[in-house]
MISE-415967 format. One record per residue (C-alpha): residue in one letter; chain; x, y, z. Coordinates in Angstrom, 3 decimals. Layout:
N
type->A mol->A px->X py->Y pz->Z
...
END
This chain:
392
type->X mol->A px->68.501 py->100.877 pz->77.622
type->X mol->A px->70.337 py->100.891 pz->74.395
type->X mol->A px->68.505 py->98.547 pz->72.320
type->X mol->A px->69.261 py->96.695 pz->68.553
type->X mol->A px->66.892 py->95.234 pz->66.260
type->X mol->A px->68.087 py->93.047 pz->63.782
type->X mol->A px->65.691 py->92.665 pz->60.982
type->X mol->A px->65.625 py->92.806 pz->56.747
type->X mol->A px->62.260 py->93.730 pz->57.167
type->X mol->A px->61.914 py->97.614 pz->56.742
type->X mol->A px->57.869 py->97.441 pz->57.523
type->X mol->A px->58.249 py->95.151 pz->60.787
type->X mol->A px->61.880 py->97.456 pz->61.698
type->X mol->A px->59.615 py->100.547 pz->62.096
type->X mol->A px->56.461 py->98.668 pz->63.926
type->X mol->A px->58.732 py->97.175 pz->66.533
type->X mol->A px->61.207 py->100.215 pz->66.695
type->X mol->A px->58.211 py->102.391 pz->67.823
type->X mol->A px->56.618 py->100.101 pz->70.024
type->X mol->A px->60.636 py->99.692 pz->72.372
type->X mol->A px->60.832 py->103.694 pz->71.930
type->X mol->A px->57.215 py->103.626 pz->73.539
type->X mol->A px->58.706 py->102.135 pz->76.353
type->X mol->A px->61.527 py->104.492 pz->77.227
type->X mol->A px->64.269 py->102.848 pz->75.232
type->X mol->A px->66.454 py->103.780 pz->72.673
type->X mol->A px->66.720 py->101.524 pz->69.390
type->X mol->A px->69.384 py->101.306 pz->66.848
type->X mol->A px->68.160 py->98.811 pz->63.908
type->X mol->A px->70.065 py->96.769 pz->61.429
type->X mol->A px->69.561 py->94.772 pz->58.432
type->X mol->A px->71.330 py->91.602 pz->58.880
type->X mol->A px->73.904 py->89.905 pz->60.890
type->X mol->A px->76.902 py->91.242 pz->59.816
type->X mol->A px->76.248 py->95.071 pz->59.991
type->X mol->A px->74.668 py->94.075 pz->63.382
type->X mol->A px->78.094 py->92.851 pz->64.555
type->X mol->A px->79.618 py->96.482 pz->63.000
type->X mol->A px->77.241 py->98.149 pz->65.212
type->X mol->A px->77.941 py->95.997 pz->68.147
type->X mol->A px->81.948 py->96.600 pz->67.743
type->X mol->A px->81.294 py->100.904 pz->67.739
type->X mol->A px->78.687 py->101.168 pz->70.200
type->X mol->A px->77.985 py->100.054 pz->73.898
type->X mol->A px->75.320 py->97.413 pz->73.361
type->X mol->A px->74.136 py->95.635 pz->76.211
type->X mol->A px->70.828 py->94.532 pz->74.368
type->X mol->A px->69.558 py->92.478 pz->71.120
type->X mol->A px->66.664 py->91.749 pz->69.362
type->X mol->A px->67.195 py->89.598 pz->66.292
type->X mol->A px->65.286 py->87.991 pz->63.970
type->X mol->A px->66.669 py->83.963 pz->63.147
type->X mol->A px->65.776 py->84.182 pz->59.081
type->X mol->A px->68.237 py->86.936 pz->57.286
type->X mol->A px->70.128 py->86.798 pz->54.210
type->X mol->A px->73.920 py->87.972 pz->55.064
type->X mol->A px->73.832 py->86.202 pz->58.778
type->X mol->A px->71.272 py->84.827 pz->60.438
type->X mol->A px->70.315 py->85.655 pz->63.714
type->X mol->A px->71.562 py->82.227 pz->65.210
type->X mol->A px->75.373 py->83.067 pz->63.898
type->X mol->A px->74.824 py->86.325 pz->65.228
type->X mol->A px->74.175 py->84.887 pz->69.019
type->X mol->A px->77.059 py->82.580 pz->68.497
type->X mol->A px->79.433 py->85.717 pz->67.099
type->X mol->A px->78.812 py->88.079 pz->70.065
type->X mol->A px->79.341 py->84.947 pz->72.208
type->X mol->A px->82.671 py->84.216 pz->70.815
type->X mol->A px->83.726 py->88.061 pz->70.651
type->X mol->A px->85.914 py->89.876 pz->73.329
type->X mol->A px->83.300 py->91.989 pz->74.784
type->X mol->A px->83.338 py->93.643 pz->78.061
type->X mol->A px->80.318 py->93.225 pz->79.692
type->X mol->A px->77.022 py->90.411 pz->78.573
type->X mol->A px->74.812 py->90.925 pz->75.857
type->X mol->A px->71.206 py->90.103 pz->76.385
type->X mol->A px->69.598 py->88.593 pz->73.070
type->X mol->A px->66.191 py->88.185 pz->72.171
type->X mol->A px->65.935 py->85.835 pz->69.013
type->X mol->A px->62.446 py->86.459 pz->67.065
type->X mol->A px->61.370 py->83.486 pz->64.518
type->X mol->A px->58.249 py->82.157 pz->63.606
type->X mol->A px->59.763 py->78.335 pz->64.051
type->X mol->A px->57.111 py->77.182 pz->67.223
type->X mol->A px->59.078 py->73.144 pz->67.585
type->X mol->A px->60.645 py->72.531 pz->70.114
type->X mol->A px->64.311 py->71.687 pz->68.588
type->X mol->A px->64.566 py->75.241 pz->66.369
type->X mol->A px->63.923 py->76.822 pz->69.610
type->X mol->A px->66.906 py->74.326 pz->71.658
type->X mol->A px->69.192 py->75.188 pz->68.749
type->X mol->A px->68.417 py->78.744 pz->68.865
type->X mol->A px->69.326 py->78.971 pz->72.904
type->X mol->A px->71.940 py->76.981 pz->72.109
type->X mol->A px->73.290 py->79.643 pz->69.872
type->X mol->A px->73.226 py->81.719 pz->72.422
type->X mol->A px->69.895 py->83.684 pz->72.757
type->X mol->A px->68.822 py->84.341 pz->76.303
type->X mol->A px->64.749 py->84.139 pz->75.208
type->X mol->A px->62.954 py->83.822 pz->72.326
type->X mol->A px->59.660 py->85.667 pz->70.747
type->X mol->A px->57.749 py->83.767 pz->68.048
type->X mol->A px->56.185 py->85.525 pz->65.634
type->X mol->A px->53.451 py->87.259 pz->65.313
type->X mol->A px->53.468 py->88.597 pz->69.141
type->X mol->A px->51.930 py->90.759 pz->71.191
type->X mol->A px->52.776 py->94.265 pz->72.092
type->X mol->A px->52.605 py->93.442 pz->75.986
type->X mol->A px->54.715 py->89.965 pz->75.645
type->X mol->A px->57.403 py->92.114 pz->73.874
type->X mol->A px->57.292 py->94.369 pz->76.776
type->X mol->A px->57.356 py->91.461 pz->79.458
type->X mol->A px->60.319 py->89.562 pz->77.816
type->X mol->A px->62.303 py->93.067 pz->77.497
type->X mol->A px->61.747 py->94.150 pz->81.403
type->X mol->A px->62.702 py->90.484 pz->82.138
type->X mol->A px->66.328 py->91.027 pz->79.847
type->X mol->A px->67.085 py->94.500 pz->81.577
type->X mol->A px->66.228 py->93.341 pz->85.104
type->X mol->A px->69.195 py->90.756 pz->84.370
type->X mol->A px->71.153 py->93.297 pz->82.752
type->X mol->A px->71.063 py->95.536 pz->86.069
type->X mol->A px->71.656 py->92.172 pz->87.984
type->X mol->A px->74.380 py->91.410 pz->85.743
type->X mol->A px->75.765 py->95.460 pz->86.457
type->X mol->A px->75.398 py->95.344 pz->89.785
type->X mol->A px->77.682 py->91.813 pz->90.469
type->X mol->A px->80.043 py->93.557 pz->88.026
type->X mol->A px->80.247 py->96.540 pz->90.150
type->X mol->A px->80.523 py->94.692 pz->93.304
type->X mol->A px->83.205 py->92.602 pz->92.071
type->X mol->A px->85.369 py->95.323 pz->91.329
type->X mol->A px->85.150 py->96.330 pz->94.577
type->X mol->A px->86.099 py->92.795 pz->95.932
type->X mol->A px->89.342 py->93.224 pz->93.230
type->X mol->A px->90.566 py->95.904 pz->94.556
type->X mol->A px->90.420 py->94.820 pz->98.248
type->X mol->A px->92.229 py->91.892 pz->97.399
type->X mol->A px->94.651 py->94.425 pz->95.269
type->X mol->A px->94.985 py->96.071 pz->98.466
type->X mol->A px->95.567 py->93.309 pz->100.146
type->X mol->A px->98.025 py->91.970 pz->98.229
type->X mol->A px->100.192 py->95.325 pz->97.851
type->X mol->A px->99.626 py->95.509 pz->102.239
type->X mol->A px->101.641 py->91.582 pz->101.679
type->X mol->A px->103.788 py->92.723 pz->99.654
type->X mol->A px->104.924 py->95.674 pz->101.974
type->X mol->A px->105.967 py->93.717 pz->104.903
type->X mol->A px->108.892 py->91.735 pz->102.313
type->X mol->A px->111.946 py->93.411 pz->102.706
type->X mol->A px->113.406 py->96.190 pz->100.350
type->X mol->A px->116.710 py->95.145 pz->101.369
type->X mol->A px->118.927 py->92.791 pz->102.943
type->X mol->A px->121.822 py->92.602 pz->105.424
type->X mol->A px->125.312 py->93.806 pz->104.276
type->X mol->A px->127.536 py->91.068 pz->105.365
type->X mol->A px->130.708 py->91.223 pz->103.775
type->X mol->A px->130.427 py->87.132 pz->103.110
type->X mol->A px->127.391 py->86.533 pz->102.501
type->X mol->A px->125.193 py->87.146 pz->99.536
type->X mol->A px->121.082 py->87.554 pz->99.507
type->X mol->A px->118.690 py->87.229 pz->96.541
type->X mol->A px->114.849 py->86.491 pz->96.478
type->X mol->A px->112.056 py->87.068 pz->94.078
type->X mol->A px->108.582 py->86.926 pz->94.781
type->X mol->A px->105.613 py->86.937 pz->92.175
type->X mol->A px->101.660 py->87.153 pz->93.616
type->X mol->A px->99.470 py->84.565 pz->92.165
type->X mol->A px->96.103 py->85.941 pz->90.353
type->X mol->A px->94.888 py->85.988 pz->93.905
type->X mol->A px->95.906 py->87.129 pz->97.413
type->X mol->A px->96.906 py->84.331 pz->99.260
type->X mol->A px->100.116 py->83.654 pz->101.882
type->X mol->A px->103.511 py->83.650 pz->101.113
type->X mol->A px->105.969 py->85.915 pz->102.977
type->X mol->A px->110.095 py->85.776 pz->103.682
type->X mol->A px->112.502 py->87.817 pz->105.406
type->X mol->A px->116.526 py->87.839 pz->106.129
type->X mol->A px->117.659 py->89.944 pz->109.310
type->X mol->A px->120.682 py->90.078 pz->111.704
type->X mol->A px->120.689 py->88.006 pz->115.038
type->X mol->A px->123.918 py->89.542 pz->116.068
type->X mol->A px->127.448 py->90.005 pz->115.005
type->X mol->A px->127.736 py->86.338 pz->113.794
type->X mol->A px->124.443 py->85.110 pz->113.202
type->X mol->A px->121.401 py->85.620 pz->111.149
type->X mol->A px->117.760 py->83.767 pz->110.422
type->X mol->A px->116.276 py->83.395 pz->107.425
type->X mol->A px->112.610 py->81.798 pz->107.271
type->X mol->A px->110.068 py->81.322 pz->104.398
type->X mol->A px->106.187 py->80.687 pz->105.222
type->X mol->A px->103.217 py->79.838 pz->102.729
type->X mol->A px->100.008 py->79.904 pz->104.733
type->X mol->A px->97.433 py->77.259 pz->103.199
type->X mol->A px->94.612 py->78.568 pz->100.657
type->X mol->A px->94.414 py->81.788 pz->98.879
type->X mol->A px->92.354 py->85.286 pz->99.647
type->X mol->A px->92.378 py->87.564 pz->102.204
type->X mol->A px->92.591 py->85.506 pz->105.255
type->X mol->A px->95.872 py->83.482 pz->103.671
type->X mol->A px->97.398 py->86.872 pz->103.093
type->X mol->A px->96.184 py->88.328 pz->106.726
type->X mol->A px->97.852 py->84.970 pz->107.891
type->X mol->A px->101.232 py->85.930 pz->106.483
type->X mol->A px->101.241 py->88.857 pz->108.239
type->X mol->A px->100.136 py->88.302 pz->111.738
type->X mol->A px->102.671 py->85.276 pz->111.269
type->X mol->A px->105.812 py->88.386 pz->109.869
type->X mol->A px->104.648 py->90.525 pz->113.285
type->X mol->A px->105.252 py->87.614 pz->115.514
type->X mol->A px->108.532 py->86.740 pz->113.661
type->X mol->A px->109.977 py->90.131 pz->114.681
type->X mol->A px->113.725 py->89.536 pz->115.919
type->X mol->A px->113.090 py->92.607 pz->117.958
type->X mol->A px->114.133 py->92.011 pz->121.873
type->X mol->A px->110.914 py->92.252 pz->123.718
type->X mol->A px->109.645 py->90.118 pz->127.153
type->X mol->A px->107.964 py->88.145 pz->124.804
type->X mol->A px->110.375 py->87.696 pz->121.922
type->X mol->A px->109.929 py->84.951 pz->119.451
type->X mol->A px->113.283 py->84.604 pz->117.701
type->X mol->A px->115.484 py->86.294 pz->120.833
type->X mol->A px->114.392 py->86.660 pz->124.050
type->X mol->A px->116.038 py->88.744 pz->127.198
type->X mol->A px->117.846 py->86.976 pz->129.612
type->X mol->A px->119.477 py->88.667 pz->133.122
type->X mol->A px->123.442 py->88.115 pz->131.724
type->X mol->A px->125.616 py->88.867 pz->129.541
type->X mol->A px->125.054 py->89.391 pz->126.063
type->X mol->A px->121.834 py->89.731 pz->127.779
type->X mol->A px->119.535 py->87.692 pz->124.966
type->X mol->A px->119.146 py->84.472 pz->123.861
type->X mol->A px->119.097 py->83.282 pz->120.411
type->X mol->A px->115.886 py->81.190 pz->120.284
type->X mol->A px->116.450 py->77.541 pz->118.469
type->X mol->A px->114.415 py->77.034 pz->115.194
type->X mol->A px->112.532 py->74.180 pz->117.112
type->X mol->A px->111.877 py->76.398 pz->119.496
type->X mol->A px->109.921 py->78.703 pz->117.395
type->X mol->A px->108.687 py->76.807 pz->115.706
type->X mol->A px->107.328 py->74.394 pz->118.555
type->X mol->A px->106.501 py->77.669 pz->120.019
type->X mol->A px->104.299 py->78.985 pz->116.844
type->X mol->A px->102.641 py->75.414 pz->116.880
type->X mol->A px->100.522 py->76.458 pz->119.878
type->X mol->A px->98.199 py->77.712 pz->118.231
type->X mol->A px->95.463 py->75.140 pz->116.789
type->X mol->A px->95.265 py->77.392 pz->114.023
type->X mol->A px->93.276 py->74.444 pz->112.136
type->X mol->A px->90.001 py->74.513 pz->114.157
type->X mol->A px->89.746 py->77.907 pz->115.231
type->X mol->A px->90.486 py->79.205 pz->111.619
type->X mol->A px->90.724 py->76.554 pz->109.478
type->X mol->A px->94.094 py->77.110 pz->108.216
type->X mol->A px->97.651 py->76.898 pz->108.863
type->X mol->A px->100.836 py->77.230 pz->106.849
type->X mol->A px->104.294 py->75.494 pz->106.490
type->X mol->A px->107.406 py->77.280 pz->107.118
type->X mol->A px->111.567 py->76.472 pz->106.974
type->X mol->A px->113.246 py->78.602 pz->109.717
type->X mol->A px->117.219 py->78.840 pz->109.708
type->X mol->A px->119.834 py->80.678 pz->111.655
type->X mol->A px->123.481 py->80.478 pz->109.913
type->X mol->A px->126.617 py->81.255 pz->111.956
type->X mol->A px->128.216 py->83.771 pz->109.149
type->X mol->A px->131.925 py->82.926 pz->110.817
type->X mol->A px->131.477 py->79.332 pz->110.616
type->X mol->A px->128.721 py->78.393 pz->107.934
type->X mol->A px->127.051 py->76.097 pz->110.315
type->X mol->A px->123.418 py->75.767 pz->109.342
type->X mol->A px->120.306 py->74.927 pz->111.713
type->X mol->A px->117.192 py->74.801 pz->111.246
type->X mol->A px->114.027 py->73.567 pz->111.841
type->X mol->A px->110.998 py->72.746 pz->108.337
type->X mol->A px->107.744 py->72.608 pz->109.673
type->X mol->A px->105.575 py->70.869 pz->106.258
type->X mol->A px->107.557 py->73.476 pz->103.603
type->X mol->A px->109.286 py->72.596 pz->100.227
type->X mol->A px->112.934 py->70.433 pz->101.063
type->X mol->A px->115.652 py->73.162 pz->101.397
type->X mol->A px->118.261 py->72.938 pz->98.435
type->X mol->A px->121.765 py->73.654 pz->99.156
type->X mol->A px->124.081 py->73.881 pz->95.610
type->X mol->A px->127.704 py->73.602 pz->95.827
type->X mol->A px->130.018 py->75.935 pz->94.129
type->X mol->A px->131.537 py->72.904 pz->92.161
type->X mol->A px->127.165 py->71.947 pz->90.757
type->X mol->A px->126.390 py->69.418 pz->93.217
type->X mol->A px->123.411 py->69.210 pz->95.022
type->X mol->A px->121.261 py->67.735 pz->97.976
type->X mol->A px->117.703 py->68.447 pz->99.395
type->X mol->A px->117.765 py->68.302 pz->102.716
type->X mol->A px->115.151 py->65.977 pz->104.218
type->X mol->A px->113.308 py->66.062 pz->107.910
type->X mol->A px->111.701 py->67.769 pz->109.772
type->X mol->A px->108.089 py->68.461 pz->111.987
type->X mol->A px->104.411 py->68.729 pz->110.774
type->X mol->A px->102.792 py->71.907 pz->109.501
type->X mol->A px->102.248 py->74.624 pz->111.884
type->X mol->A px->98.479 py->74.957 pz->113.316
type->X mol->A px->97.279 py->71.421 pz->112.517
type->X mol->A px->97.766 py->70.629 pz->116.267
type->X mol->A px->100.441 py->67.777 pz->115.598
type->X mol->A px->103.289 py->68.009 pz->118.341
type->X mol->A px->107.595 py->68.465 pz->116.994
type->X mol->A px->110.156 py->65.828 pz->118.189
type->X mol->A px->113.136 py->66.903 pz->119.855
type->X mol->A px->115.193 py->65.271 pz->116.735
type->X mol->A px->113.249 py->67.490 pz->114.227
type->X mol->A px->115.709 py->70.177 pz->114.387
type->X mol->A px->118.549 py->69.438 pz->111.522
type->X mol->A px->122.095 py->70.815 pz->110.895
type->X mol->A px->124.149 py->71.210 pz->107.899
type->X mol->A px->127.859 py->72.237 pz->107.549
type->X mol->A px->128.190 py->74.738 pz->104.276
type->X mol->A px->131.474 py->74.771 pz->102.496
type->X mol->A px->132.675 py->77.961 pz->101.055
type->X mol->A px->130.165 py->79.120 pz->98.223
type->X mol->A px->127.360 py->76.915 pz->99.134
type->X mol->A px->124.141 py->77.934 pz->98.545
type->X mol->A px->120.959 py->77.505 pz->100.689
type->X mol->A px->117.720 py->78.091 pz->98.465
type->X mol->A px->114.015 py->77.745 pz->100.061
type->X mol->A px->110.689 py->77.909 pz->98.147
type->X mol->A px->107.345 py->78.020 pz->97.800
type->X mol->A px->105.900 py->74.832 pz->96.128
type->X mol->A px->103.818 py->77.325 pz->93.591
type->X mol->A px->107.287 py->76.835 pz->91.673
type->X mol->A px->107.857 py->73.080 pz->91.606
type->X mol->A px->103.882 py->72.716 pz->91.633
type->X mol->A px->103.454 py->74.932 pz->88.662
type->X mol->A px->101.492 py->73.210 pz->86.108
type->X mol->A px->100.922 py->74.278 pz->82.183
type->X mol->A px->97.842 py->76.849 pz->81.972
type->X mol->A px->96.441 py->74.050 pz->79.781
type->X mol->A px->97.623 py->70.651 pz->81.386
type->X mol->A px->96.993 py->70.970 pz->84.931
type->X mol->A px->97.944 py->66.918 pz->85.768
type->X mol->A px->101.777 py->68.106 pz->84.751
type->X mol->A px->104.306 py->69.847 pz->87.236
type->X mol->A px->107.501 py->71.969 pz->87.190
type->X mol->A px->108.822 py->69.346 pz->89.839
type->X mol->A px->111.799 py->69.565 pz->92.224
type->X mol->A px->114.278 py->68.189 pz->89.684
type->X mol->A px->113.817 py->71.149 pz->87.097
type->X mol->A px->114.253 py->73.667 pz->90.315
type->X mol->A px->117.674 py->72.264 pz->91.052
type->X mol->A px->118.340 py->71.905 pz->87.534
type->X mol->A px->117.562 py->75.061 pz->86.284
type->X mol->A px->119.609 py->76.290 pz->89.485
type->X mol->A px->122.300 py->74.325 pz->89.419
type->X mol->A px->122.627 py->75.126 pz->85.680
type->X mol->A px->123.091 py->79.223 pz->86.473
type->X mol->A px->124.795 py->78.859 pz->89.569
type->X mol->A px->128.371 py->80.299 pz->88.821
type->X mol->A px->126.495 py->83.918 pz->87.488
type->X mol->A px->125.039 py->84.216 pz->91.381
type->X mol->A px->122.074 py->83.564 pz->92.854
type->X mol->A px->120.442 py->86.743 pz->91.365
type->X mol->A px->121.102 py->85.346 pz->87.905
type->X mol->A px->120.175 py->81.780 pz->88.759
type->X mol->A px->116.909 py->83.183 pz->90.194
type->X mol->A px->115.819 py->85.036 pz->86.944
type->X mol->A px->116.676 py->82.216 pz->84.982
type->X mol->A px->114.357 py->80.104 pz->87.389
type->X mol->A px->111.682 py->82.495 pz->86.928
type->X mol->A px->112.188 py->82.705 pz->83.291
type->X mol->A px->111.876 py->78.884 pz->82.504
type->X mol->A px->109.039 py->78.984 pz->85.060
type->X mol->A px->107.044 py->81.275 pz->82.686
type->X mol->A px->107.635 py->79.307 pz->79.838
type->X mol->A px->106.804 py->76.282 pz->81.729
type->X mol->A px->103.422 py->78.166 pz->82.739
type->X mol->A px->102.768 py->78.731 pz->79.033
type->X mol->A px->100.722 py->82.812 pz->80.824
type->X mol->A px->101.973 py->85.611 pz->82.412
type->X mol->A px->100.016 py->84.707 pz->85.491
type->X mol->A px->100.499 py->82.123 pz->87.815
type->X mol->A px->97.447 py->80.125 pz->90.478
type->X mol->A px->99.734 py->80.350 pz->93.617
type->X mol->A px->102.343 py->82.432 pz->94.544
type->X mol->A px->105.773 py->82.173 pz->93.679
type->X mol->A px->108.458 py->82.801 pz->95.784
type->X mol->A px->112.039 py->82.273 pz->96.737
type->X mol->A px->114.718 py->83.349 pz->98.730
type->X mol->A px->118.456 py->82.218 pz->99.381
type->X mol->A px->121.829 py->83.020 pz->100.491
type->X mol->A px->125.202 py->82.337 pz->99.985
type->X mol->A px->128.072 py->81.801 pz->102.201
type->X mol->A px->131.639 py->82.273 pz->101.619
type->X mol->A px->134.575 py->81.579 pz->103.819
type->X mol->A px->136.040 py->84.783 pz->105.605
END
């Protein structure tokens, strides 16, 4: 261990310098405070010994300057004094020592309280280690999420696509996608699985591989039938009554919410079927708006669908249909977490872009967001996806 002594004593410096080196350690000494802190800045320094009474800084600033400096990795700090009442030695810890030797002391309780502050360094070493390891498993993770978005949409000659997605600090669930149905139809669904971590994100995609419009015996969103076109286009209900099953709640305890549409491209007729997710917006081409209310319960909390929770909604040439997460209209300040983005600044902030196309009205979104967030990181994901339809 790489050991500093803080002391303006030269006689005591070279007693207690031999007496660490006796034990295996290397020491680097100092004569007060501030060329302790020099030291500190140049070298790696996991360990101090400081006396409390110096000229320049005292050893109690000291404790309190590493504490407040940007360095990677904790500094263990012995502070030496000859005080022996009870409040120096509170104000001293509260300073920011981790123990405290009073002087005069003995050679074997010097030894004692520096095994004790390198067992917790190695402690401290090892957690660091094995959270790194837990970081990038969750990096993993995330990037394995991120894979299963899609790198492209649909070329339909009327309709546009645009999403954006931005990982929270963590893993956790959010996942879209946009495919062909068949030569006038297409689906469009946006999940966010409860929680953060691995599970949420393992959620999202378990919940993407059953979502595949493949044909199969089995199929989710189409399923085979014996005549012509020989499939069936599955209702959102359906699926979603379907995905609901699963009591997702008690055997994992989770479950996610999730908007599932299919839009007839030819005639702009929208159905679809939100299962606990954010209200879908739909702007206008001339800036008006509406959220569109209704709908079931969250998927996996065991609560059955109505027949009438299936809704339907007649687009006009240039309307836009806009789903997402609520990490954007739940967004809060990084230092005033009782505030929110709110619904009303989505559709504003929208609305407000809307002629540029949904890929500019997105960044804008996503800029404001980030100002709104006051960091460049956000503590759920954020996510959105739309489309617009125009009249053939």
């Amino acid at each position: 261990m790489k050991i500093l002594v803080v002391d303006d004593d030269p006689d005591f410096i070279r007693l207690i310098k031999r007496r660490i080196e006796n034990q295996g350690h290397e020491v680097l000494t100092a004569e007060d405070g501030l060329k302790a802190l020099d030291i500190i800045s140049q070298n790696d320094i996991r360990f101090v010994i400081t006396d409390w009474i110096m000229k320049e800084m005292d050893g109690a600033t000291l404790c309190r300057n590493i504490r407040n400096t940007s360095i990677s990795g904790y500094v263990y700090i012995i502070l030496m004094t000859s005080r022996t009442n009870k409040e120096d030695i509170v104000t001293g810890m509260e300073a920011g020592a981790d123990d405290y030797l009073t002087k005069p002391f003995h050679e074997g309780e010097l030894r004692t309280r520096i095994k004790a502050g390198v067992r917790i360094l190695d402690l401290e070493h090892n957690l660091t280690e094995k959270n790194e390891i837990i970081r990038k498993d969750l990096e993993a993770a995330r990037k394995l999420q991120e894979s299963f978005l899609p790198a492209k949409f649909p070329e339909i000659e009327n309709v546009d696509f645009a999403a954006r997605f931005i990982p929270s600090s963590y893993v956790s669930g959010d996942i879209y996608n946009i495919f062909r149905l068949d030569e006038e139809h297409i689906g469009l669904y946006h999940v966010d699985v409860m929680g953060h971590g691995v599970l949420s994100a393992l959620f999202s995609v378990s919940i993407h591989q059953r979502m595949s419009h493949d044909l199969s015996p089995y199929g989710l969103i189409k399923t085979p039938t014996g005549s012509k076109p020989f499939y069936k286009i599955n209702s959102p209900l359906d699926v979603a009554m379907e995905l609901n099953q699963s009591l997702l709640i008690e055997e994992y305890g989770s479950y996610y919410t999730m908007l599932y549409a299919i839009l007839n491209t030819k005639t702009g007729l929208l159905t679809m079927c939100r299962a606990g997710h954010n209200l879908p917006l739909v702007l206008s081409s001339d800036g008006s708006f509406i959220y569109i209310d209704g709908g079931g319960p969250p998927i996996g909390l065991g609560i059955p669908f109505n027949s009438d929770e299936e809704q339907t909604y007649q687009l006009t040439s240039g309307d836009s249909l806009i789903v997402f997460s609520d990490g954007i209209n739940e967004c809060s300040p990084s230092e005033e977490a009782d505030a929110e983005y709110g619904l009303n600044r989505v559709k504003d902030v929208l609305a407000g872009s809307s002629n540029d196309g949904l890929n500019a009205s997105f960044d804008a979104l996503i800029s404001d967001l980030y100002d709104f967030r006051g960091t460049d990181e956000f503590s759920d994901d954020v996510s959105i996806i739309g489309l617009r339809w125009n009249k053939e």
